[in-house]
C-alpha positions, -999 to 999 in steps of 0.1 A, spaced: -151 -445 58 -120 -445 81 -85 -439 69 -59 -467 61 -35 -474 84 -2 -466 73 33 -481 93 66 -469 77 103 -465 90 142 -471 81 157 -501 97 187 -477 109 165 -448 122 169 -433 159 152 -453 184 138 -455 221 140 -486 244 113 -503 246 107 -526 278 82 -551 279 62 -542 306 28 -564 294 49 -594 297 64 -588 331 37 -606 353 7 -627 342 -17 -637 371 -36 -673 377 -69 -679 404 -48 -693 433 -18 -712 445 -41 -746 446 -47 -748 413 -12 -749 402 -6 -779 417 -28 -794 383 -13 -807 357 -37 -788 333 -27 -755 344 11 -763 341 10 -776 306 -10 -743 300 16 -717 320 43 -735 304 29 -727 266 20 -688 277 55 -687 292 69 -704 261 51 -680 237 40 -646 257 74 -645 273 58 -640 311 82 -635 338 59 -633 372 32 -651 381 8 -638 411 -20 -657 423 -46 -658 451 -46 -683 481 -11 -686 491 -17 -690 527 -55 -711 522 -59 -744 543 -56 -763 505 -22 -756 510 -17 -766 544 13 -739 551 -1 -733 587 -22 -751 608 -24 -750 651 -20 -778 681 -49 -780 703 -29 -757 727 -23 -733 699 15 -742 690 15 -732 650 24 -762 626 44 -745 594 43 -766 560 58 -754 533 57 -788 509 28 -774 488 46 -744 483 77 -760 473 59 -783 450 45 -750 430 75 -727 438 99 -757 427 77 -764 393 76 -723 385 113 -717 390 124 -745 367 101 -731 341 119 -699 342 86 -678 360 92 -666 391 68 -656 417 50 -623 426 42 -636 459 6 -623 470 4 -627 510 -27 -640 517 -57 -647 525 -55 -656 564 -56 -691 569 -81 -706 591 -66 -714 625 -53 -670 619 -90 -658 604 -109 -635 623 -138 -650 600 -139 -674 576 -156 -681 545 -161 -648 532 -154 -650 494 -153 -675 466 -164 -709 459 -132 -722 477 -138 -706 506 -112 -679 514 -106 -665 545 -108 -628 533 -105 -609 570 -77 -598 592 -57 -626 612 -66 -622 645 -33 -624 658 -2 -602 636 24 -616 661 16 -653 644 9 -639 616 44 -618 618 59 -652 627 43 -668 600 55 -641 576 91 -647 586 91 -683 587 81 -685 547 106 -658 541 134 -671 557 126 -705 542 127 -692 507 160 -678 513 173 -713 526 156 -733 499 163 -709 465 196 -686 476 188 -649 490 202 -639 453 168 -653 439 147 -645 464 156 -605 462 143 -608 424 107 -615 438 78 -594 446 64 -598 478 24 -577 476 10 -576 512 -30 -592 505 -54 -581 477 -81 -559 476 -85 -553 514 -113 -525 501 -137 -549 493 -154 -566 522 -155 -600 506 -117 -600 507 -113 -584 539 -135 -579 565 -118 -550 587 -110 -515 583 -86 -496 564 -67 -492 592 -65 -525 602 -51 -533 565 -23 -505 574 -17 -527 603 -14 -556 585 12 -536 557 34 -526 587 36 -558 605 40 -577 573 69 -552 557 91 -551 587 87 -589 588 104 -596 555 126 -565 556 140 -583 590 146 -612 570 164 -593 540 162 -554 535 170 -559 497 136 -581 495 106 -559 476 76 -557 496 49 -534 486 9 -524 486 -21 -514 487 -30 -540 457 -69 -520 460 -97 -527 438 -103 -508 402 -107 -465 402 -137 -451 416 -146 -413 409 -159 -408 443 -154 -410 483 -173 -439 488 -139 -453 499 -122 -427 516 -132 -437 556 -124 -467 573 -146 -486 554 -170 -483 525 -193 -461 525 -225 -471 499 -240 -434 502 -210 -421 490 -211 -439 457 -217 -413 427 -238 -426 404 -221 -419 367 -243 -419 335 -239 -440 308 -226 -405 289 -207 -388 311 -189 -414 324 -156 -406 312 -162 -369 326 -154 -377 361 -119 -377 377 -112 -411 384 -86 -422 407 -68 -454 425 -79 -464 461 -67 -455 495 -34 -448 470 -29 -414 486 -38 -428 522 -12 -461 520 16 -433 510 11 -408 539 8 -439 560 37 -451 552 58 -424 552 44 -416 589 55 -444 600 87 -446 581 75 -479 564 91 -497 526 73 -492 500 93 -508 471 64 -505 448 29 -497 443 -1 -520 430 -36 -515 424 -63 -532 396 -74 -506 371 -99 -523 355 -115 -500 333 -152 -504 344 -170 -483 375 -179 -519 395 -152 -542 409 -165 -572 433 -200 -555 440 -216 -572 474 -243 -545 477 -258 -554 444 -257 -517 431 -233 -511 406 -244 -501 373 -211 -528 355 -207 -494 326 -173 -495 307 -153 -463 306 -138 -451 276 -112 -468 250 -84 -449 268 -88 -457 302 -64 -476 311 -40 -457 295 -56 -426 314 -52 -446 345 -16 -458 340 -3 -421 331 -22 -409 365 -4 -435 386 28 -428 373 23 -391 382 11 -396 416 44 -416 423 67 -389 413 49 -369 439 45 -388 464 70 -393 492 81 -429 478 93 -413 441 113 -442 432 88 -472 437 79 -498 413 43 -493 398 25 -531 389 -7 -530 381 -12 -571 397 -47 -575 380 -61 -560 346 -86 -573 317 -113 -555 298 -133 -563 333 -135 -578 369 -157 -608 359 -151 -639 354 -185 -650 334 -179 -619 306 -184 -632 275 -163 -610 259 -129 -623 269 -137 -654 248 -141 -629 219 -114 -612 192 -124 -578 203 -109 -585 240 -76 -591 224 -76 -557 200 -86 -540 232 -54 -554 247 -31 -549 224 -43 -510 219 -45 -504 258 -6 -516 265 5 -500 235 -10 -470 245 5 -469 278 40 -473 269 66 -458 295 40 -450 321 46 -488 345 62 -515 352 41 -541 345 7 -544 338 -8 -580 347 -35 -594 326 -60 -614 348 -61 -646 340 -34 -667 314 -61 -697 321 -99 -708 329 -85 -733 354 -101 -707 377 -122 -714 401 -133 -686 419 -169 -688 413 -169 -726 406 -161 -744 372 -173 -726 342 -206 -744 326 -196 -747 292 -164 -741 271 -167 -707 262 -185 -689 295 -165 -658 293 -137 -669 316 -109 -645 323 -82 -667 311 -63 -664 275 -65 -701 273 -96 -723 279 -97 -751 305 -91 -778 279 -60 -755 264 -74 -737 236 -59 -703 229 -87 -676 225 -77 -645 205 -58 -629 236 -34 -652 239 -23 -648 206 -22 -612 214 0 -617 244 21 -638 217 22 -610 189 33 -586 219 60 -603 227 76 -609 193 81 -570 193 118 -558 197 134 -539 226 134 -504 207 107 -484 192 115 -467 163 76 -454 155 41 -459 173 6 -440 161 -30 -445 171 -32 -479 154 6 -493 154 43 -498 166 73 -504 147 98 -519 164 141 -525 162 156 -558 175 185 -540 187 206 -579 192 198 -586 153 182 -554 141 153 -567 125 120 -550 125 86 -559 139 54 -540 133 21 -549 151 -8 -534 133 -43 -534 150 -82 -522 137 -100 -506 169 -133 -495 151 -143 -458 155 -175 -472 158 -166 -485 194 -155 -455 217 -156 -476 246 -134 -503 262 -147 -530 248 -183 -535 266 -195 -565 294 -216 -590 278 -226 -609 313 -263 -625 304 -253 -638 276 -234 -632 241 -252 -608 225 -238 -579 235 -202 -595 227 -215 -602 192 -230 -571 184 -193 -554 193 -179 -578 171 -201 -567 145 -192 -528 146 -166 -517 122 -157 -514 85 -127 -528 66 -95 -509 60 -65 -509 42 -32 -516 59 1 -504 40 32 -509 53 65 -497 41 98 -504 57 134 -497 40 169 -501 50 169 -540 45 190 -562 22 174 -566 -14 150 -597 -10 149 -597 28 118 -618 39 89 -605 62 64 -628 78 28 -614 81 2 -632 102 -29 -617 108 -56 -627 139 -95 -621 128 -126 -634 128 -117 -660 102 -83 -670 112 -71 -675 147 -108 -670 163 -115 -701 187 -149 -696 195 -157 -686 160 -146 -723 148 -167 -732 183 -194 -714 163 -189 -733 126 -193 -769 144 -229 -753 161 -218 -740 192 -219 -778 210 -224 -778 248 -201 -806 253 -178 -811 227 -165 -844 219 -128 -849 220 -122 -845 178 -146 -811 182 -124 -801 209 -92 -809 187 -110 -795 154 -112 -762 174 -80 -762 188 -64 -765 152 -84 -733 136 -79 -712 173 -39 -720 162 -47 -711 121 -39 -673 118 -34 -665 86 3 -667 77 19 -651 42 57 -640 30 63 -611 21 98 -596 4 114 -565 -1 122 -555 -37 156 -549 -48 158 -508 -35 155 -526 1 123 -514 5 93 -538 17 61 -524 5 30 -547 18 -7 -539 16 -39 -556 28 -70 -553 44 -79 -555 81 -110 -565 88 -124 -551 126 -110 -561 152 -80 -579 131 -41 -576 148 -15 -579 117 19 -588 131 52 -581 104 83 -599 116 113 -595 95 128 -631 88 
């Protein structure tokens, strides 16, 4: 039987800061789809309850948002009203924007068409003195339209996974290009404006990357039990650097994707789609942070810009509690490694492959396309209720100071034994998402806090199965394939219903709470 878990502290005991690195950025599908109003009623509830700072999306530069466009004699039309429209709407929310330059837009694309349902233009413009021009243009327009004193508290990441052929079909080399011509641009513009790169693909343990472009018979081909034996490392991350500094080139900060999986966007139908083990990411985060110290760019910023339990969008997993209990152990895990760590997607208005077939079809986003929060939203949301100093943390749980108020917050979470793994694929199909759901035994959760005033009041909620679980009340109604608008509201109300209780210290000061966590379940304890 596993042991309890077991949180217990002083409300006056020594503490660490602890920043809030999971709630720095969040990303979306593309700029487009924030026009909808769907997807701002949606961003404006994660902001709302997840706290979430950035926002970086795909697209930014895609004809749907007519930014650039050509004369017949090649004279470049600039538009920026879409982008003010977005821009405009994020700002006043409070979100700002971790601008991702790309893809080419059409009247720039060496090719078109390359990627997605909507049709982006994943290769290198053919021209980088337009597309130099066009860099400066949006930049300086920012500047005009929002104050340079905004603008230097954005990110500005040059493309997005130039490694993969769908998103860009050139060489390495020519994505250095691109880096230079790009960071000089908006360094011209402002030097105090953050620009930085590669933003590769997830960790591969292998060269298969390590020429000008992929290389297929380079690919190692890791078992299904040794697969957390390999060295696994970031992409072209050592390259970008030396590049760089060669050619004396900002690099404000770093990005790559580390999902924790050995396939990213596979276009030569070969990957294996294995999950690496439960501590990958934080594995992977640790790693990054070392390479940085060492590298010749010591001081940059590390965001990871996309992250989930994987890279696809029709995983039917992410609809599931145990994606959310993976979350919350992975970024509590990885404290003090990064600087942010951006979950991939805060919606299923994402339409990368198309619309998703039915409610629950593994989408990557914490809430579904009619605005239902699945079980890792509200573990974005128990994150955030955490204070800015850590007093304690263990295998299964933080304690946490409010240093403002000085009220305490634990966040408790059941990872079974039984699953070593990050939580596993489940792509044809829910099985495999059930059966992890299924692994696990009870245990007890005891907490004991002291320091407080006699009586203080503690709120506990607890996410499982039975409380909190959208497509588990999806489930209870017979798992409809188009639910009518009351089964679509029924749902909503139980994906909201965590189970809520009050809890009180005795009269020594001391809370002492105990109950049992089910698999999979998050308790969160919130002094009052």
């Amino acid at each position: 039987m596993p042991g309890d878990i077991s949180v217990s502290g002083h409300a006056s005991a020594a503490a660490t800061s602890l920043p809030h690195y999971w709630s720095r950025v969040v990303g979306a599908g593309r700029a487009n789809e924030g026009l909808r109003a769907d997807w701002q009623r949606q961003l404006t509830e994660a902001k709302r309850e997840a706290g979430f700072e950035y926002i970086r999306f795909h697209g930014l530069f895609h004809d749907d948002m007519f930014v650039y466009t050509e004369r017949e004699d090649g004279t470049p039309v600039y538009n920026f009203q879409y982008v003010d429209a977005l821009f405009d709407f994020l700002l006043d929310l409070g979100v700002r924007p971790f601008v991702e330059f790309g893809f080419s837009p059409s009247a720039l694309a060496r090719e078109t068409n390359t990627v997605f349902w909507w049709r982006a233009n994943g290769a290198p413009p053919v021209d980088l003195g337009k597309w130099g021009e066009l860099i400066t243009r949006v930049t300086e327009h920012w500047i005009t339209r929002y104050g340079a004193e905004e603008v230097r508290t954005w990110y500005f990441e040059v493309w997005n996974e130039a490694n993969l052929w769908g998103f860009f079909h050139g060489t390495r080399s020519e994505y250095f290009e691109l880096y230079r011509t790009t960071a000089r641009a908006v360094k011209a513009v402002d030097p105090a404006l953050r620009v930085g790169g590669p933003a590769t693909s997830n960790f591969v343990p292998d060269a298969r990357f390590d020429g000008e472009s992929e290389n297929v018979e380079a690919r190692v081909v890791v078992g299904d039990e040794n697969i957390d034996t390999y060295d696994w490392r970031p992409v072209w991350f050592d390259a970008f650097l030396a590049y760089c500094a060669e050619e004396d080139l900002p690099v404000d900060f770093v990005s790559t994707h580390p999902y924790p999986t050995d396939w990213a966007l596979d276009a030569h139908g070969q990957g294996q789609k294995l999950t690496r083990g439960k501590d990958a990411t934080p594995v992977d985060l640790a790693l990054l942070r070392d390479l940085v110290a060492k590298s010749p760019y010591p001081d940059a910023e590390i965001h990871l810009t996309e992250w989930s339990s994987s890279s696809s969008p029709r995983d039917h997993t992410h609809d599931t509690l145990p994606a959310a209990t993976y979350v919350t152990r992975s970024i509590l895990h990885s404290l003090d490694t990064v600087h942010s760590l951006s979950y991939w997607t805060f919606t299923d208005v994402f339409e990368e492959g198309g619309a998703g077939e039915e409610l629950f079809h593994g989408g990557f986003g914490m809430i579904t396309l009619p605005g239902i929060p699945k079980p890792t939203f509200h573990a974005y949301r128990m994150l955030h209720r955490l204070g800015d100093e850590l007093i304690d943390s263990g295998e299964d749980h933080v304690l946490t100071r409010e240093a403002a108020s000085g009220r305490l917050t634990a966040l408790a979470y059941h990872y079974p034994a039984e699953e070593p793994r990050s939580v596993p694929a489940s792509f044809d199909g829910r099985d495999l998402a059930r059966a992890t759901e299924a692994k696990g035994t009870p245990r007890t959760l005891t907490v004991e806090l002291a320091g407080v005033a006699p009586g203080t009041p503690f709120r506990v909620e607890i996410l499982d199965t039975e409380h909190g679980n959208a497509i588990g009340a999806w489930r209870a109604l017979g798992s409809p394939e188009a639910p009518t608008r009351e089964q679509l509201g029924h749902i909503d109300r139980l994906a909201r219903a965590t189970d809520v209780r009050t809890a009180r210290a005795g009269e020594d000061g001391v809370l002492r709470y105990e109950v049992t966590l089910a698999p999979w379940a998050l308790a969160l304890v919130q002094q009052l």
